[in-house]
C-alpha positions as CSV (number, residue, x, y, z in Angstrom):
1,X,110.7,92.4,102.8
2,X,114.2,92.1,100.7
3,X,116.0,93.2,104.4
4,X,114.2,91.2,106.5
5,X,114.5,87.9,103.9
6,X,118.3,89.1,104.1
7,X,118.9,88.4,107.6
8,X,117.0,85.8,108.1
9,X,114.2,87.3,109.9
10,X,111.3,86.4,107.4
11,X,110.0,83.8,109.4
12,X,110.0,86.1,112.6
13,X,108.1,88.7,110.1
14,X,105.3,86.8,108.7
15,X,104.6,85.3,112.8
16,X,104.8,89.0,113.9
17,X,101.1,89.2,114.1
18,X,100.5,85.8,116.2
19,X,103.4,87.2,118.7
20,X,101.3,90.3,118.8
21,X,97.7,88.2,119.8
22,X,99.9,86.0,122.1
23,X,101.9,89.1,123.7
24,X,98.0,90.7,124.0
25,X,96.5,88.1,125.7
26,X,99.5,87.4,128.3
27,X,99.6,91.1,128.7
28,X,96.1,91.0,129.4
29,X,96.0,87.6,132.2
30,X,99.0,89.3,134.2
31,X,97.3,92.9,134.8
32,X,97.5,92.6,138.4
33,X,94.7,95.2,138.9
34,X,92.0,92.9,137.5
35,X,89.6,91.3,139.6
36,X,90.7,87.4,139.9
37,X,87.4,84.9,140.3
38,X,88.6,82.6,143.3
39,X,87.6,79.9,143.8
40,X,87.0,79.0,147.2
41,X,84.9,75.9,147.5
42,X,86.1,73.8,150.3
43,X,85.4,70.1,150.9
44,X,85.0,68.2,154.1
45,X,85.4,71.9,156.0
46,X,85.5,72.3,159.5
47,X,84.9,76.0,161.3
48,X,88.4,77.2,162.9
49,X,86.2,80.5,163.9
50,X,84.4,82.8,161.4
51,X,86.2,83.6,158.6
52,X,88.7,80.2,159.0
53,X,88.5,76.9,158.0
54,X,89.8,74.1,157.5
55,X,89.5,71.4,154.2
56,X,89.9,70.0,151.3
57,X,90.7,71.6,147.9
58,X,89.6,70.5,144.1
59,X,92.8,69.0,143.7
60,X,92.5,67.2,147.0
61,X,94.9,68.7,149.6
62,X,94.2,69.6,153.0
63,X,94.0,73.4,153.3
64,X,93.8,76.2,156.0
65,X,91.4,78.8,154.7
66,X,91.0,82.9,155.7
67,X,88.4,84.5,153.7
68,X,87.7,88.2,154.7
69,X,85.7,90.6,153.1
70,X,88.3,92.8,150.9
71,X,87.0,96.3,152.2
72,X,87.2,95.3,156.1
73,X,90.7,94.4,155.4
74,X,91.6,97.5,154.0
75,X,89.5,99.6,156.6
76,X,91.6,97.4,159.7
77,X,94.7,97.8,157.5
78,X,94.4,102.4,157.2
79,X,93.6,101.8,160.9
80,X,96.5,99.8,162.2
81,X,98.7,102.4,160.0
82,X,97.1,105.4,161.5
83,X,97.5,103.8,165.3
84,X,100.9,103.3,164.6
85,X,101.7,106.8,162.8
86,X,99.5,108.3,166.1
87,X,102.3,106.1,168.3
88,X,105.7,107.1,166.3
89,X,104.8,110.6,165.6
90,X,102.3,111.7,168.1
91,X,98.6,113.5,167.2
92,X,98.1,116.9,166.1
93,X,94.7,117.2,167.6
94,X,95.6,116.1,171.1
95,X,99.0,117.5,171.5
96,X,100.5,113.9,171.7
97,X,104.5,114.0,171.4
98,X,104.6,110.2,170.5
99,X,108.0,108.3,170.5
100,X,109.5,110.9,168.2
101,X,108.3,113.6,170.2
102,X,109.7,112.1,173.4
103,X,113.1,111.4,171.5
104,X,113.2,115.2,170.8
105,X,112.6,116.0,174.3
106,X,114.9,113.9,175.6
107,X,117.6,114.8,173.3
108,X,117.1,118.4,174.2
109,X,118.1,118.1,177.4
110,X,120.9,116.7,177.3
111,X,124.4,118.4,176.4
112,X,125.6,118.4,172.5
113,X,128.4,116.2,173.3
114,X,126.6,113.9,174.9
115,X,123.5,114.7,172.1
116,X,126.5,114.3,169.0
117,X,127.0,110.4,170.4
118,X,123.1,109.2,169.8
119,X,121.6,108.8,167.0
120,X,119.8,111.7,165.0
121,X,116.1,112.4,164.6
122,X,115.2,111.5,161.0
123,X,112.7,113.9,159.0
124,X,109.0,113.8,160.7
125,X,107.1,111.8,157.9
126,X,103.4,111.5,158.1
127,X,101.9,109.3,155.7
128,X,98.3,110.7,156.4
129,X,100.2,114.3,155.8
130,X,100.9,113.2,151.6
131,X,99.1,114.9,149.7
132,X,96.4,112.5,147.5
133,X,96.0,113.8,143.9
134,X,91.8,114.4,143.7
135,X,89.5,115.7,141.7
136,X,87.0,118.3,142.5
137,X,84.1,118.8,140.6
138,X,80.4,117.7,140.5
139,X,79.3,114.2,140.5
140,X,77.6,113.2,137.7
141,X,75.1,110.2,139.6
142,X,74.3,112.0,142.2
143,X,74.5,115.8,141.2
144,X,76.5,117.2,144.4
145,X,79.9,118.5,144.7
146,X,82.6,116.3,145.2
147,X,86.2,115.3,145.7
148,X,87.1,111.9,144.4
149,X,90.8,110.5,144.5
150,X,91.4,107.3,142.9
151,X,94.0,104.4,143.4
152,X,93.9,100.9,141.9
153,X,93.2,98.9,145.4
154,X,96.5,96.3,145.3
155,X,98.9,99.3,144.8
156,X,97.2,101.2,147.8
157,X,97.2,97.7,149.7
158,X,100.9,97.5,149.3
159,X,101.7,101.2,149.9
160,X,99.9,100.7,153.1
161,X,101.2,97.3,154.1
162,X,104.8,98.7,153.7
163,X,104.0,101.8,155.5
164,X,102.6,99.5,158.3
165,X,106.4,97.8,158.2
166,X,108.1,101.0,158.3
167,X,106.4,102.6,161.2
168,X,106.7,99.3,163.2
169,X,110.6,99.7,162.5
170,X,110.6,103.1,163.9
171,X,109.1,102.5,166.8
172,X,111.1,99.6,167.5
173,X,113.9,102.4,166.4
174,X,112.9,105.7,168.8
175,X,111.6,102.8,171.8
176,X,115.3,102.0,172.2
177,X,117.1,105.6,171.1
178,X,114.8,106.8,174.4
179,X,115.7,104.4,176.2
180,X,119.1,104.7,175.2
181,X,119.3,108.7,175.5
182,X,117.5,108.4,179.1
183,X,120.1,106.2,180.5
184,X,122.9,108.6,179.0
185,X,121.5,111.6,180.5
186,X,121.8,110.0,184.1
C-alpha cells in the first residue's frame, strides 16, 4: 500500500475493483458473438416485396427495411461462394477447367517469351479444399456417430463474405489475362 500511496496511485488502487465490474460488463456488451435482440417494429409500413419494407422507426425516421432469415442468408451466401470458386477454378467432378484452367491452357501454348510478358498463374486456392477442424465422436442426443465442426456464425459470415470478394477479383483478374494472352497468341 506504502508504494502505491507513494506514487500517487492510491486512489487508482482502492477504485481497482469498480474498473474491474465496469471493464466486465463492457467486455461483456461488445462480444460480437452474442445474439443481439433487434428490434424491428416498424410504423406506418408499406410492403416493397417480401422481406422489404418501408417505415417509420421508434425514434421517428423514415426507414428502408430487409429482414431475412439468418440461416437462408448464409445458405445463399456458401452458394454464391461455391458458384464462383466452380467459375475461377473449374469443378473436380465434371472436369471443368474454369477461368484458371483456361488461363493455363492458353498460356501453354504460347512461346515463353511471349508467356514471360503476361502475368503469372497464382497458387490454385480452393476455399472448399481448407481443411475444417472437426470432431468425431458419438453424439450424445442422439446416440450415432458423428462429425461436428464448429465456428462462431459472424466470423464464418465474414470469412465467407471476403472469400465472395476475392474470387469476384479473380475472375475479373483471369477474364481479362485470357483475353489478354488470346489476343497475344495471334
Amino acid at each position: 500500500m506504502r508504494i502505491f500511496a507513494f506514487f500517487g496511485l492510491l486512489p487508482l488502487f482502492r477504485s481497482l475493483p469498480l474498473f474491474g465490474l465496469l471493464f466486465f460488463f463492457t467486455a461483456c456488451k461488445t462480444n460480437p458473438n452474442k445474439a443481439e435482440i433487434l428490434d424491428t417494429k416498424v410504423d406506418k409500413a408499406d410492403i416493397v416485396n417480401s422481406d422489404e419494407q418501408v417505415g417509420v422507426n421508434k425514434d421517428g425516421d423514415m426507414i428502408y427495411q430487409k429482414k431475412m432469415i439468418l440461416a437462408e442468408e448464409l445458405r445463399r451466401l456458401e452458394n454464391d461462394v461455391y458458384d464462383a470458386e466452380d467459375r475461377v477454378y473449374g469443378t473436380r467432378k465434371y472436369g471443368t477447367l474454369g477461368l484458371f484452367g483456361q488461363y493455363s491452357s492458353c498460356l501453354r501454348k504460347l512461346p515463353s517469351e511471349q508467356r514471360a510478358a503476361l502475368p503469372k498463374l497464382e497458387k490454385l486456392d480452393r476455399w472448399s479444399d481448407k481443411d475444417e477442424s472437426a470432431k468425431m465422436g458419438i453424439e450424445a442426443s442422439k446416440d450415432k456417430l458423428a462429425l461436428v465442426s464448429e465456428e462462431k456464425l459472424k466470423d464464418r459470415v465474414a470469412k465467407l463474405q471476403e472469400y465472395r470478394r476475392v474470387l469476384q477479383e479473380r475472375e475479373d483478374q483471369y477474364t481479362e489475362n485470357i483475353k489478354t494472352c488470346e489476343t497475344t497468341g495471334r
